[in-house]
C-alpha positions as CSV (number, residue, x, y, z in Angstrom):
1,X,-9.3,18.3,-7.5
2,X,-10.4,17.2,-3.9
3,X,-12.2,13.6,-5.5
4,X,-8.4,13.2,-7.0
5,X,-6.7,14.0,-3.4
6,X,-9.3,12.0,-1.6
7,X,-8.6,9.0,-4.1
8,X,-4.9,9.1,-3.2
9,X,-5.5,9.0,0.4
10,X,-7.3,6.2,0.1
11,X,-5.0,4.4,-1.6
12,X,-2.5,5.4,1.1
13,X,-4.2,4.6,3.7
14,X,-4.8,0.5,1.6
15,X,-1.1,0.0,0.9
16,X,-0.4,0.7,4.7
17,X,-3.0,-1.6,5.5
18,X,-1.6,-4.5,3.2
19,X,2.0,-3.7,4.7
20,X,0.6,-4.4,8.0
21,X,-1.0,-7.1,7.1
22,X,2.2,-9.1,5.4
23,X,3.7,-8.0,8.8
24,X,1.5,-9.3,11.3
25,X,0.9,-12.5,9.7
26,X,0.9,-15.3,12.6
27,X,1.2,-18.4,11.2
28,X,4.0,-19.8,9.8
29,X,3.3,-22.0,7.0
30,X,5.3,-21.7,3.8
31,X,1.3,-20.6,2.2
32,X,1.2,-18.0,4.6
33,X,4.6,-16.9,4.3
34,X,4.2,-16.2,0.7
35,X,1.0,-14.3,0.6
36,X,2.6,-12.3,3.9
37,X,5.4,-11.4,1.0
38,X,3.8,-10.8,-1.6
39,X,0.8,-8.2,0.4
40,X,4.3,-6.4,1.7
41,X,5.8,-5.9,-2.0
42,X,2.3,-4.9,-3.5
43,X,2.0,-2.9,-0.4
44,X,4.9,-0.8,-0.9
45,X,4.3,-0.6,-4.6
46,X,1.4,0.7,-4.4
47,X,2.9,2.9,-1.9
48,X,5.8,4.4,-3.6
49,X,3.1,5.2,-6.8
50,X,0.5,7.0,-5.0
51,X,3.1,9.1,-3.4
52,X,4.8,10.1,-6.0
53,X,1.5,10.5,-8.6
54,X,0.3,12.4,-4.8
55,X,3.1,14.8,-4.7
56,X,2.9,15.7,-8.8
57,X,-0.9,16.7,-8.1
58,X,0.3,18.9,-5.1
59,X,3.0,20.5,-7.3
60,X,0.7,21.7,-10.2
């Protein structure tokens, strides 16, 4: 139960860390701009799953 909780912290804690990373991208190219999209959607996809698989562990 803790390895499971630990996992999804961790996995918290990596889809921040791509969301700030797509944000705080400096340079401008069109390259950059993509891969600063992309980090943000995977980011917050990755996100909105461990949350919610996160919150079913807490419930049961």
């Amino acid at each position: 139960m803790k390895d499971n909780q630990l996992t999804y912290i961790l996995l918290i804690i990596a889809s921040i860390l791509l969301i700030a990373n797509g944000i705080f991208a400096f340079d401008h190219t069109l390259p950059m701009i993509i891969m600063s999209i992309l980090f943000i959607a995977i980011g917050l996809i990755l996100l909105i799953f461990t949350l919610r698989a996160f919150i079913k562990l807490l419930k049961s």
